[in-house]
PASEBA-1860 file (N, C-alpha, C; in nm, 3 decimals):
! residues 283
1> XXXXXXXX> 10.849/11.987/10.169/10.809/11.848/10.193/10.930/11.757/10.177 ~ 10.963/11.680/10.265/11.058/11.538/10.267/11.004/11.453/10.108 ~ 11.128/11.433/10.011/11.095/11.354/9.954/11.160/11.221/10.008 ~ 11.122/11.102/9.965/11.188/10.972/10.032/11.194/10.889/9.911 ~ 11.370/10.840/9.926/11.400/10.784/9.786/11.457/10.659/9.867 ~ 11.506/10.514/9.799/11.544/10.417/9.794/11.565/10.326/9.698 ~ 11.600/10.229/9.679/11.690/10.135/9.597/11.641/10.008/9.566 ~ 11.658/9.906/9.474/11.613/9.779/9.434/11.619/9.700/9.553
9> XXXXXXXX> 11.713/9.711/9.660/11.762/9.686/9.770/11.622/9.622/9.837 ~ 11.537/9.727/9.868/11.439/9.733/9.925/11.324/9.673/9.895 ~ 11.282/9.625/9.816/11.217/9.555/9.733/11.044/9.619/9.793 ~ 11.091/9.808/9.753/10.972/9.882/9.813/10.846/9.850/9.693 ~ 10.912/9.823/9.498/10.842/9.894/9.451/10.764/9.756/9.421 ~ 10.761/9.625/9.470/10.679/9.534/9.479/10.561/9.522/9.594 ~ 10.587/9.656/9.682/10.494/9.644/9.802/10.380/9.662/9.758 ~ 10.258/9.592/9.807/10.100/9.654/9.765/10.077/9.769/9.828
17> XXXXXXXX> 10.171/9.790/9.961/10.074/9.894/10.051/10.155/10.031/9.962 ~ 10.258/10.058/9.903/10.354/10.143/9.890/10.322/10.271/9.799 ~ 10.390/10.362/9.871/10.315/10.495/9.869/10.391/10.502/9.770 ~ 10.332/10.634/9.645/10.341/10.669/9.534/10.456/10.768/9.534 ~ 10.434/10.877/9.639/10.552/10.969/9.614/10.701/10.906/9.665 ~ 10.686/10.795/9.682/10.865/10.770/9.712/10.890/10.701/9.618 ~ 11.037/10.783/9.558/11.132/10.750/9.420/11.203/10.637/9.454 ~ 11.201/10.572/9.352/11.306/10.415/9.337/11.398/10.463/9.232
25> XXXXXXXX> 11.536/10.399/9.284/11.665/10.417/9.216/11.665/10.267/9.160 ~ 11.650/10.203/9.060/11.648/10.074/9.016/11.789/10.000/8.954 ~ 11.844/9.895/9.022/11.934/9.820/8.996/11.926/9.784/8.860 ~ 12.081/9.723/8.825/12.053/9.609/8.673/12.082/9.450/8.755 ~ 12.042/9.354/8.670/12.093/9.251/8.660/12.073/9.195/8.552 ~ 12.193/9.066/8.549/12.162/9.030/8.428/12.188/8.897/8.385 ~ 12.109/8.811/8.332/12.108/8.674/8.261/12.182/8.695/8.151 ~ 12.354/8.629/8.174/12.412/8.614/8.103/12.419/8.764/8.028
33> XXXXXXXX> 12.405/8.764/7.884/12.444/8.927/7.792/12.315/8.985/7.806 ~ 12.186/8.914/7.910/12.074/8.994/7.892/12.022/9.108/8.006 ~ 12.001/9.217/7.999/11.997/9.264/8.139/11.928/9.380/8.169 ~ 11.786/9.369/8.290/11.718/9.360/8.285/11.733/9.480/8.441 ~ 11.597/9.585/8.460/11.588/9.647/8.623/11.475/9.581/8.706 ~ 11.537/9.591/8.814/11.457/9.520/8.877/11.308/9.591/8.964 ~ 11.220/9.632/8.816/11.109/9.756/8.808/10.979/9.667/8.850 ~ 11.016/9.554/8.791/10.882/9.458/8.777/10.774/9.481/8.652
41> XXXXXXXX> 10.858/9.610/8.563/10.880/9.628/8.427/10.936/9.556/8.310 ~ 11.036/9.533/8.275/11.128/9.505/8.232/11.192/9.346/8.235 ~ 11.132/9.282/8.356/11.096/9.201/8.389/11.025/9.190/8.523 ~ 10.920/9.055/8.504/10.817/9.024/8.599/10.882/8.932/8.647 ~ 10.837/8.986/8.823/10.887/8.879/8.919/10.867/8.748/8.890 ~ 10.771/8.736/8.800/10.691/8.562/8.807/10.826/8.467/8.638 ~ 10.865/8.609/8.574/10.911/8.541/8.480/11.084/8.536/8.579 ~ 11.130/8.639/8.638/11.257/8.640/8.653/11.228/8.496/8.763
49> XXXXXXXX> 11.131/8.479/8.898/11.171/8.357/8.897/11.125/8.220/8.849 ~ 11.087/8.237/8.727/11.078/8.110/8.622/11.219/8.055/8.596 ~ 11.304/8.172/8.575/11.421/8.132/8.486/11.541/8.100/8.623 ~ 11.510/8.168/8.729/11.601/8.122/8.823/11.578/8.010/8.861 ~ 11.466/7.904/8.833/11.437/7.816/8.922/11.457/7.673/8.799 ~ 11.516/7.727/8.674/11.617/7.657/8.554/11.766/7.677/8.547 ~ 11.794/7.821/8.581/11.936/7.874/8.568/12.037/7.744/8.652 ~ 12.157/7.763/8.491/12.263/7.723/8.572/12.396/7.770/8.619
57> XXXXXXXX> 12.331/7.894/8.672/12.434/8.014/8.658/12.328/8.114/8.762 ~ 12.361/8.183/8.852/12.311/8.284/8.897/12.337/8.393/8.795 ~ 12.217/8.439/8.780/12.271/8.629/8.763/12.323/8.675/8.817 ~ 12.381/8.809/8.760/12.501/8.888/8.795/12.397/9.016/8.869 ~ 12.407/9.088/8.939/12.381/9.223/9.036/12.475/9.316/8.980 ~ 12.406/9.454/8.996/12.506/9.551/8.978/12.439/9.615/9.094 ~ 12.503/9.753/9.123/12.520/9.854/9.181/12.432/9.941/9.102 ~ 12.338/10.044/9.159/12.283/10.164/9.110/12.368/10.232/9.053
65> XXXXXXXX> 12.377/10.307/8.930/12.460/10.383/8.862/12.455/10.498/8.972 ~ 12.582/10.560/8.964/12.574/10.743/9.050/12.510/10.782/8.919 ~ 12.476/10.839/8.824/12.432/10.916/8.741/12.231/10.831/8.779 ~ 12.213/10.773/8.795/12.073/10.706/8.846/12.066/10.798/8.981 ~ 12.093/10.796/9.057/12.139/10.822/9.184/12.099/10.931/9.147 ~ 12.179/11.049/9.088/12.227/11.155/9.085/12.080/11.249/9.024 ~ 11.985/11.190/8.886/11.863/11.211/8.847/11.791/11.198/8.936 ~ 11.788/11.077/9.005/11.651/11.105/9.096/11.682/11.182/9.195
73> XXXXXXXX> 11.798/11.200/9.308/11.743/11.318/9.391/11.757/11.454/9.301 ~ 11.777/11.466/9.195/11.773/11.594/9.145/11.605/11.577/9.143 ~ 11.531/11.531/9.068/11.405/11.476/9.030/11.328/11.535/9.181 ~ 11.420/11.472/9.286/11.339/11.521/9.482/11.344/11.638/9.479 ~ 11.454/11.678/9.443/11.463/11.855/9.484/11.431/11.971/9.332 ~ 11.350/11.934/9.293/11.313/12.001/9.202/11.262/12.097/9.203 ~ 11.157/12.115/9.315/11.082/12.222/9.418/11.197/12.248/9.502 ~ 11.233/12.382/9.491/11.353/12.437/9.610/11.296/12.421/9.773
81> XXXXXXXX> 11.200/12.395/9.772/11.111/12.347/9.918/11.107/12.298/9.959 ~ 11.136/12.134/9.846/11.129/12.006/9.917/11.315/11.948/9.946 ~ 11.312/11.883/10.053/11.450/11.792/10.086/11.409/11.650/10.063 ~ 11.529/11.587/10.064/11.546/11.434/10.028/11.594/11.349/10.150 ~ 11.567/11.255/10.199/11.557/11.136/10.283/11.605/11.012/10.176 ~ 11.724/10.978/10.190/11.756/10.844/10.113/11.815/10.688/10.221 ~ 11.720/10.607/10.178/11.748/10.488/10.230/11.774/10.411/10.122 ~ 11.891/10.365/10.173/12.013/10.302/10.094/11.981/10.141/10.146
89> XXXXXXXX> 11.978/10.039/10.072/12.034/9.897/10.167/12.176/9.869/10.190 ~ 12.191/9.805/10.281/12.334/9.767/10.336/12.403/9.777/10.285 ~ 12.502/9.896/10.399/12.656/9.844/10.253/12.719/9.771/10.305 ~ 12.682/9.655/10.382/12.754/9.560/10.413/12.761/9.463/10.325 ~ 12.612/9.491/10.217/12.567/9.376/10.094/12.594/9.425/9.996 ~ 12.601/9.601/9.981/12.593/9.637/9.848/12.713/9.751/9.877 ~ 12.751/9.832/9.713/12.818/9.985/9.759/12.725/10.053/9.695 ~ 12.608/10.025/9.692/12.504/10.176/9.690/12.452/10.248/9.768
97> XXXXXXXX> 12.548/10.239/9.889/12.535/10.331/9.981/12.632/10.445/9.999 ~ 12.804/10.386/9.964/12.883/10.477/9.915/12.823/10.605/9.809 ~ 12.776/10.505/9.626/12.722/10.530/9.551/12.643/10.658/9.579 ~ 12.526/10.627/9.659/12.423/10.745/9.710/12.494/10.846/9.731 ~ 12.632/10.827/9.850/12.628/10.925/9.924/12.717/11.033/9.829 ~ 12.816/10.993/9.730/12.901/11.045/9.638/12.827/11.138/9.557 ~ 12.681/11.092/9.503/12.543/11.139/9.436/12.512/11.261/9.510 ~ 12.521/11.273/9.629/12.457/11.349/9.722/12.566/11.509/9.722
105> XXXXXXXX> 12.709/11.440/9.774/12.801/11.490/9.761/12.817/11.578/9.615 ~ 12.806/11.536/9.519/12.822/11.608/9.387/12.719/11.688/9.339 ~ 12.579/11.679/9.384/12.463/11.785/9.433/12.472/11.936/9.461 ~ 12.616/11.916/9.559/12.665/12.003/9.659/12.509/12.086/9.723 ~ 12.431/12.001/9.803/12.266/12.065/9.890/12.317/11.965/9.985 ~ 12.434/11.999/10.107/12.416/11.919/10.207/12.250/11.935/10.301 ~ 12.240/12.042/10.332/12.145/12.084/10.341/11.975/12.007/10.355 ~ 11.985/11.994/10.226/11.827/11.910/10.171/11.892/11.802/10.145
113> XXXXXXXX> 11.990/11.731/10.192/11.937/11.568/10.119/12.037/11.492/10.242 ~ 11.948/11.396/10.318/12.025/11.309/10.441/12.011/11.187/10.362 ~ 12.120/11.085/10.370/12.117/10.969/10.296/12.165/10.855/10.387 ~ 12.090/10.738/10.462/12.105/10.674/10.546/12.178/10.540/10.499 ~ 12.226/10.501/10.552/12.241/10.304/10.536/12.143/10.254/10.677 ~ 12.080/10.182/10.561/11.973/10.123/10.652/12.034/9.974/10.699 ~ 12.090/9.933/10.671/12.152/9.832/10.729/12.106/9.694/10.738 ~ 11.996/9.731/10.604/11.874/9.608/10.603/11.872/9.610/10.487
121> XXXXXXXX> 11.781/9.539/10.398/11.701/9.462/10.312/11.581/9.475/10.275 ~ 11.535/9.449/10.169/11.427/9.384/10.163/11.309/9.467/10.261 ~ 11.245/9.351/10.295/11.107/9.386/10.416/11.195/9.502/10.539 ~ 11.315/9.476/10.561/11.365/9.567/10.672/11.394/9.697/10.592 ~ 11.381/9.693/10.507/11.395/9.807/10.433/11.272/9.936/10.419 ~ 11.210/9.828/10.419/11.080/9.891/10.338/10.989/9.938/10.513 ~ 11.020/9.870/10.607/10.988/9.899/10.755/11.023/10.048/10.731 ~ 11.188/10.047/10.728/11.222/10.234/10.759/11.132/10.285/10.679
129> XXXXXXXX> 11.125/10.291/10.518/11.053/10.387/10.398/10.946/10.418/10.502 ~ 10.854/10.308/10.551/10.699/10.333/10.591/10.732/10.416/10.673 ~ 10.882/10.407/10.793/10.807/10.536/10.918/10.881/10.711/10.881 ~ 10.972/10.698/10.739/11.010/10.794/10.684/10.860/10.843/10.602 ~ 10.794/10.779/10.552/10.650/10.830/10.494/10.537/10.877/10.625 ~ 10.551/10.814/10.724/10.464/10.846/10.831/10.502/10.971/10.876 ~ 10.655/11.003/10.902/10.689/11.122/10.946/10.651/11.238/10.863 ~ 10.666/11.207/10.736/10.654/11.270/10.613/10.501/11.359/10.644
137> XXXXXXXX> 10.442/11.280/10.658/10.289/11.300/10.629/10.247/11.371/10.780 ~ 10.324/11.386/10.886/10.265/11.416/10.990/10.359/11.533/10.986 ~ 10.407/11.614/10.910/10.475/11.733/10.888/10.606/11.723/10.932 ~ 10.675/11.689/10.957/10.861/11.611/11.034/10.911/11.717/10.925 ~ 11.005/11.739/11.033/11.130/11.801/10.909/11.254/11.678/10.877 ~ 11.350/11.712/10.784/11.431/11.601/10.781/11.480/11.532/10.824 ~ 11.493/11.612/10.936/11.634/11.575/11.031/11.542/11.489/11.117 ~ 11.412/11.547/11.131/11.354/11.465/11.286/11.323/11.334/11.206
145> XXXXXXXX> 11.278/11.345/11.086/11.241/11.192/10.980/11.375/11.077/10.984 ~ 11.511/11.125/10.981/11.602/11.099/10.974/11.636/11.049/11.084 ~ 11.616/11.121/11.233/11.667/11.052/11.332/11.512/10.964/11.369 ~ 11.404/10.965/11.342/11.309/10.816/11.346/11.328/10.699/11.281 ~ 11.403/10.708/11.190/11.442/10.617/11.105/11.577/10.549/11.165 ~ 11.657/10.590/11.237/11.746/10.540/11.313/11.757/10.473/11.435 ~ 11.631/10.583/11.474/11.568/10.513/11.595/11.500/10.352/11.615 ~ 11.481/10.365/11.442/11.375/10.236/11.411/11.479/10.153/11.416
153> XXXXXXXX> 11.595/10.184/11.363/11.698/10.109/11.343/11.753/10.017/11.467 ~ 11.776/10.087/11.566/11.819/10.071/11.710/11.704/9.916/11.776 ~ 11.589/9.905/11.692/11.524/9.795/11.745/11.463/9.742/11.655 ~ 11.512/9.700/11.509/11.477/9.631/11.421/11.561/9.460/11.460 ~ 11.420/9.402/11.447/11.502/9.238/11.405/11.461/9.186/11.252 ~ 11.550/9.105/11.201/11.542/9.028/11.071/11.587/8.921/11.079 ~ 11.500/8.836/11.053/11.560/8.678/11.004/11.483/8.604/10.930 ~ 11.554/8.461/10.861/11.490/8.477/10.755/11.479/8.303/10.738
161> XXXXXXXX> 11.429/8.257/10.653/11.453/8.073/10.660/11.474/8.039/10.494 ~ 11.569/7.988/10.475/11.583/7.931/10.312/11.535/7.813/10.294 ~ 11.460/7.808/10.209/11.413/7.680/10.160/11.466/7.588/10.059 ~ 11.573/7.629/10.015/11.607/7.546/9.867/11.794/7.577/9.884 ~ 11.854/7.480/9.914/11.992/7.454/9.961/12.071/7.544/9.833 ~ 12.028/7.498/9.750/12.108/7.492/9.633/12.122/7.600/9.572 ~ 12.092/7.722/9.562/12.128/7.860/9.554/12.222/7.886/9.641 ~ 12.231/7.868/9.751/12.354/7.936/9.894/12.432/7.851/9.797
169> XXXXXXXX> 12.455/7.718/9.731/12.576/7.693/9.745/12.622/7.720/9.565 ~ 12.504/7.747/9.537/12.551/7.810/9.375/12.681/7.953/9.392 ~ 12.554/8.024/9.494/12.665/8.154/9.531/12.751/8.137/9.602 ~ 12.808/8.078/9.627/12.940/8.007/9.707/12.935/8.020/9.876 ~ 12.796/8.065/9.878/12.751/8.076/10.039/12.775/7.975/10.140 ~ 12.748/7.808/10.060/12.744/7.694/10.107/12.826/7.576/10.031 ~ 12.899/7.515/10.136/12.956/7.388/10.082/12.853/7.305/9.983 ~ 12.900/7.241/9.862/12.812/7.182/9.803/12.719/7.052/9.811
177> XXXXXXXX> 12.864/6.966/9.931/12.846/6.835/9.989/12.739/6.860/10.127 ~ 12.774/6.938/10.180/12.674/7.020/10.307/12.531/7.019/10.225 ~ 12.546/7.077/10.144/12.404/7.173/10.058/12.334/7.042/9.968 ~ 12.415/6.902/9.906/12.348/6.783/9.863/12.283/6.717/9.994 ~ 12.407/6.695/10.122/12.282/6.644/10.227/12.203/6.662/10.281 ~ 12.228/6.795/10.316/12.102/6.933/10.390/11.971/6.902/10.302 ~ 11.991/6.876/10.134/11.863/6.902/10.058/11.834/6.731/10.102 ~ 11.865/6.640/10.113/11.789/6.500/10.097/11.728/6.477/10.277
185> XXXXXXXX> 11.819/6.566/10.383/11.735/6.562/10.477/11.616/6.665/10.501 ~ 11.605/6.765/10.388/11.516/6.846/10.432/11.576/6.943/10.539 ~ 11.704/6.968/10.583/11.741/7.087/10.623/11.748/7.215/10.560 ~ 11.700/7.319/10.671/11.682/7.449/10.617/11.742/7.593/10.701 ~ 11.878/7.609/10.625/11.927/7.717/10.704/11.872/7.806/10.757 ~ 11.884/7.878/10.929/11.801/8.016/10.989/11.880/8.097/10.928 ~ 11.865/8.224/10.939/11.950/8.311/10.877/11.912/8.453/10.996 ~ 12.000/8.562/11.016/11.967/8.649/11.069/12.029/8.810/10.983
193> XXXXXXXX> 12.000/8.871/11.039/12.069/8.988/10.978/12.108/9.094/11.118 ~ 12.264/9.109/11.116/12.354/9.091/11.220/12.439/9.239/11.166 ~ 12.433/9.363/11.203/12.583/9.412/11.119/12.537/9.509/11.037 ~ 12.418/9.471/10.962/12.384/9.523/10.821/12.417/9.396/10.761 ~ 12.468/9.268/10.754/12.468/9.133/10.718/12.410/9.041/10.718 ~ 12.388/8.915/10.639/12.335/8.788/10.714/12.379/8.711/10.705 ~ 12.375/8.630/10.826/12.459/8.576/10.893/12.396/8.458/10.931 ~ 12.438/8.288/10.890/12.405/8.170/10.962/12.372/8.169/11.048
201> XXXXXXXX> 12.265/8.163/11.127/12.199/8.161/11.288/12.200/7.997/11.286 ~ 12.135/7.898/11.239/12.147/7.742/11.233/12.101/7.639/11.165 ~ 11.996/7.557/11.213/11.947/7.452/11.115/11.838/7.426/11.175 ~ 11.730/7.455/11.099/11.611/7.356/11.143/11.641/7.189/11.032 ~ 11.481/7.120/11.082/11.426/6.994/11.001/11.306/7.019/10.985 ~ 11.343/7.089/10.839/11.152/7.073/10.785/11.081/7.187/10.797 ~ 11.001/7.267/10.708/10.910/7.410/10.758/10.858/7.415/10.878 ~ 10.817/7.295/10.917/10.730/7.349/11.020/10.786/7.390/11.161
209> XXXXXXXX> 10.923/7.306/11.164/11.008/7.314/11.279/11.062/7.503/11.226 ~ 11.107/7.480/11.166/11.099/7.657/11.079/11.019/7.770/11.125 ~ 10.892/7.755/11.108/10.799/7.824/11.169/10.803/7.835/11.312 ~ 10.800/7.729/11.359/10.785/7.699/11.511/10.915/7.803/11.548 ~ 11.029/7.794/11.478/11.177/7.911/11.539/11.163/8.065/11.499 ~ 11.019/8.106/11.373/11.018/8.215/11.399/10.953/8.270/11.497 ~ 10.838/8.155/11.582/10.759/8.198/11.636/10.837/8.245/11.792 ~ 10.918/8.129/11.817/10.993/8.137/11.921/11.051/8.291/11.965
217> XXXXXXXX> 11.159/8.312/11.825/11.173/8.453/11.837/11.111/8.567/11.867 ~ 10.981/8.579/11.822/10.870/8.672/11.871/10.869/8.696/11.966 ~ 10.850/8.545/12.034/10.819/8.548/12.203/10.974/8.607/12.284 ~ 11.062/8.573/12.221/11.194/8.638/12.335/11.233/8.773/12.263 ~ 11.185/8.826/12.132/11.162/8.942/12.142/11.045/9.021/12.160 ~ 10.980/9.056/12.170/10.824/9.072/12.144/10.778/9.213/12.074 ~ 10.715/9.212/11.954/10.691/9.346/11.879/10.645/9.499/11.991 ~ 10.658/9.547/11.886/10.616/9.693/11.931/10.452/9.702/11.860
225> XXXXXXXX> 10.414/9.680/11.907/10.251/9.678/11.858/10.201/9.778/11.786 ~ 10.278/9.913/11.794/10.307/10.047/11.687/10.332/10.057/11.591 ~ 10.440/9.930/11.564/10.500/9.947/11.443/10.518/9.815/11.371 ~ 10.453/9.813/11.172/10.386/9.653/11.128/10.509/9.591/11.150 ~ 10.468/9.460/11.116/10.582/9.339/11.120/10.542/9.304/10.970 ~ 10.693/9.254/10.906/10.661/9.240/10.794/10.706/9.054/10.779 ~ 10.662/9.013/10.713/10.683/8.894/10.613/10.745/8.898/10.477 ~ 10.788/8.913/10.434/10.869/8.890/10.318/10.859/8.733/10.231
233> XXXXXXXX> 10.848/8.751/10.110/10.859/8.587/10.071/10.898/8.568/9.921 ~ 10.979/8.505/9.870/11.001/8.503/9.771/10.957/8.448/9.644 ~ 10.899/8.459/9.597/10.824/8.412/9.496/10.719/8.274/9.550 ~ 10.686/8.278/9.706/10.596/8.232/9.773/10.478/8.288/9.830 ~ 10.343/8.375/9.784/10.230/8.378/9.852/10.176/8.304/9.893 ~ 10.165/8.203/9.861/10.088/8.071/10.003/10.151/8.070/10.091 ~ 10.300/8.077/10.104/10.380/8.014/10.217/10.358/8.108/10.308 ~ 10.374/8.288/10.285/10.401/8.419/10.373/10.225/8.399/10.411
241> XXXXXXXX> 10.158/8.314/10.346/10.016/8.380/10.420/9.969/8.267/10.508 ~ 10.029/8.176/10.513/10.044/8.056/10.570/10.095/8.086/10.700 ~ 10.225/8.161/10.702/10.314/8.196/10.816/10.235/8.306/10.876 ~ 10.164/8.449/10.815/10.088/8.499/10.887/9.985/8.471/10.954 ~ 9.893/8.386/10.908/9.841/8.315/10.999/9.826/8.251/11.107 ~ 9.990/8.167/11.087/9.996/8.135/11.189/10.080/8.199/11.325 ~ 10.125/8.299/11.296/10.180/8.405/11.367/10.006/8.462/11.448 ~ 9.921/8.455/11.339/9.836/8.545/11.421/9.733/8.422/11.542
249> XXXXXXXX> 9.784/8.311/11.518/9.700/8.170/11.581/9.774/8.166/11.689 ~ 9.877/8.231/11.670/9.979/8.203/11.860/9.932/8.287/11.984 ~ 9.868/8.393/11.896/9.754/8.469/12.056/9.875/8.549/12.093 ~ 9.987/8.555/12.050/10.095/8.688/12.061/10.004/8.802/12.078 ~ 10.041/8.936/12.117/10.030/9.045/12.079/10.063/9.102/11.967 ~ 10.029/9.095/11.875/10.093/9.184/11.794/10.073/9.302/11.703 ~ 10.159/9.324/11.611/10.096/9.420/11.529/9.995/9.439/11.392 ~ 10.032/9.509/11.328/9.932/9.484/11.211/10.067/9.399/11.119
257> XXXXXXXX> 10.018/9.320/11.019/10.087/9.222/10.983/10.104/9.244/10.837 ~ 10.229/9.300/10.766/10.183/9.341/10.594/10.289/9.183/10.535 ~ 10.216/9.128/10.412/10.294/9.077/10.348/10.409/9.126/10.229 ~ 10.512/9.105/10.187/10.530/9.178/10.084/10.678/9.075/10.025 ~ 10.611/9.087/9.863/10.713/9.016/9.759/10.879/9.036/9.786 ~ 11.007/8.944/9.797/11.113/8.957/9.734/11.124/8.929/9.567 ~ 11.208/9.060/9.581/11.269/9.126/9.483/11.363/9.057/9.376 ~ 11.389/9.073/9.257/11.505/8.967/9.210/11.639/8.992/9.272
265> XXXXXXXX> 11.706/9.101/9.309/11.787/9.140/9.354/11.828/9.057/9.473 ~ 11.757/9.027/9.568/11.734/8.953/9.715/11.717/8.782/9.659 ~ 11.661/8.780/9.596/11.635/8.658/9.534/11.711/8.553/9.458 ~ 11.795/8.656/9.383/11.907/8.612/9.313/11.994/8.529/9.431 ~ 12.036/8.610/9.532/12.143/8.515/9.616/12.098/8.423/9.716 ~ 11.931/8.406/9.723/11.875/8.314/9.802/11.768/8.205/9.765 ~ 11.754/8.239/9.596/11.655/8.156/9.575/11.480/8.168/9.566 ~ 11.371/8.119/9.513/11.298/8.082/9.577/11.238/8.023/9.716
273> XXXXXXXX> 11.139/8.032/9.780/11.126/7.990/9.859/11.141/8.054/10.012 ~ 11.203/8.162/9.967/11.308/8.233/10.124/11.178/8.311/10.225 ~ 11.164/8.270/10.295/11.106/8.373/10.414/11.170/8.461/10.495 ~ 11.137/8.606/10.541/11.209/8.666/10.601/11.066/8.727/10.735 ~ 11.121/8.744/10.795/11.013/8.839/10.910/11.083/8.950/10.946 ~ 11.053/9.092/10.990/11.104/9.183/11.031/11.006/9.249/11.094 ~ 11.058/9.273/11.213/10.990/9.357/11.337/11.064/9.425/11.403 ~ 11.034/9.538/11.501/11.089/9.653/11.582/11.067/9.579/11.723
281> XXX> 11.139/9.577/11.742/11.166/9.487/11.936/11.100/9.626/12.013 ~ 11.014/9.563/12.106/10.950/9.685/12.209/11.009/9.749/12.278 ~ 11.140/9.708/12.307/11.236/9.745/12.374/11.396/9.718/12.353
END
């Protein structure tokens, strides 16, 4: 059997829908000398963003330990039967994709364990896990799980809308003078994910003009009706169920529609407030 492992990256182990047998490799971060995984253990999403939405200081991120790394796919291959499937998030954002693969490497089972860069995030993250679990479950061997997951890759979109200026420019993302006027007009950076990156796409005025540009996108890409579209939201459930809604009021085609929490990890460098959407282009 394919085991399927991934990272804080992914912000799988906050999903409601999320399947039990896939292993999480859990990040640190840390408030100041205090520091905490991002399990939803150790700390709760609702307290970590209490304190971000006081902090005058971002937390610090780390990297998955290789010895973390290194336990859990041992942990996958424990049964000489089963192989490992690892989705890594970006190493365009992170080096726990190096990390993984060094883990993998010192294993010495090229064999049983394929370790991807997913080249995503968050909700785009957690897209691959689901069709690495679908393959899983419909008997796939690694390799064929491995190249669906790439495949998925080849027509994933992500983008995302920030709501609260002042994190981008805490993390030095954003000018500060930009990020004081942006907040008194109610501007709200688009964001895309470009590369395995994200990347400034532009400016709306106001959520709703916001909404109106994810919807847009839909329409000049248009889902694969096969495969869910996710919402992402950061320490916002009204807002992501607000936006599903109204995704589903546009009479689009679409797919089945999952919501699902950001992570502190994702959160840390964007704040409260952040929306993301991720879908597989039909073509």
């Amino acid at each position: 059997m394919i085991r399927i492992i991934t990272d804080s990256m992914s912000d799988y182990i906050h999903a409601a829908h999320r399947d039990s047998g896939v292993l999480l490799a859990f990040q640190p971060l840390r408030f100041g000398m205090e520091e905490y995984m991002d399990d939803g253990v150790s700390i709760s999403q609702e307290t970590f963003y209490a304190r971000l939405r006081t902090c005058t200081e971002l937390p610090k991120t780390s990297l998955v330990a290789m010895q973390t790394w290194k336990d859990v796919m041992k942990q996958a291959l424990s049964d000489p039967e089963d192989t490992a499937l690892v989705i890594a998030g970006s190493s365009r954002l992170s080096g726990g994709y190096q990390t993984a693969v060094q883990a993998a490497e010192a294993l010495r089972a090229p064999e049983r364990i394929i370790v991807i860069d997913s080249l995503t995030a968050s909700c785009g993250e957690i897209m691959l896990i689901d069709c690495a679990v679908r393959m899983r479950d419909a008997g796939a061997t690694l390799a064929q799980a491995a190249d669906a997951v790439r495949e998925l890759m080849s027509r994933q979109r992500l983008i995302g809308l920030a709501d609260d200026l002042k994190y981008l420019v805490m993390g030095g993302r954003l000018n500060p003078l930009i990020g004081k006027v942006g907040g008194m007009l109610s501007i709200k950076p688009t964001l895309k994910l470009e590369g395995g990156q994200i990347e400034k796409d532009g400016v709306v005025r106001g959520l709703k003009k916001g909404w109106a540009w994810y919807a847009e996108q839909l329409k000049q890409f248009p889902p694969d009706v096969n495969v869910p579209l996710y919402i992402g939201g950061a320490d916002c459930p009204e807002t992501t169920a607000m936006l599903r809604q109204m995704f589903l009021d546009t009479g689009l085609p679409l797919p089945e529609i999952r919501c699902v929490p950001i992570g502190c990890l994702i959160g840390t460098h964007v704040g409260p407030g952040l929306t993301l959407v991720c879908w597989a282009a039909a073509c």
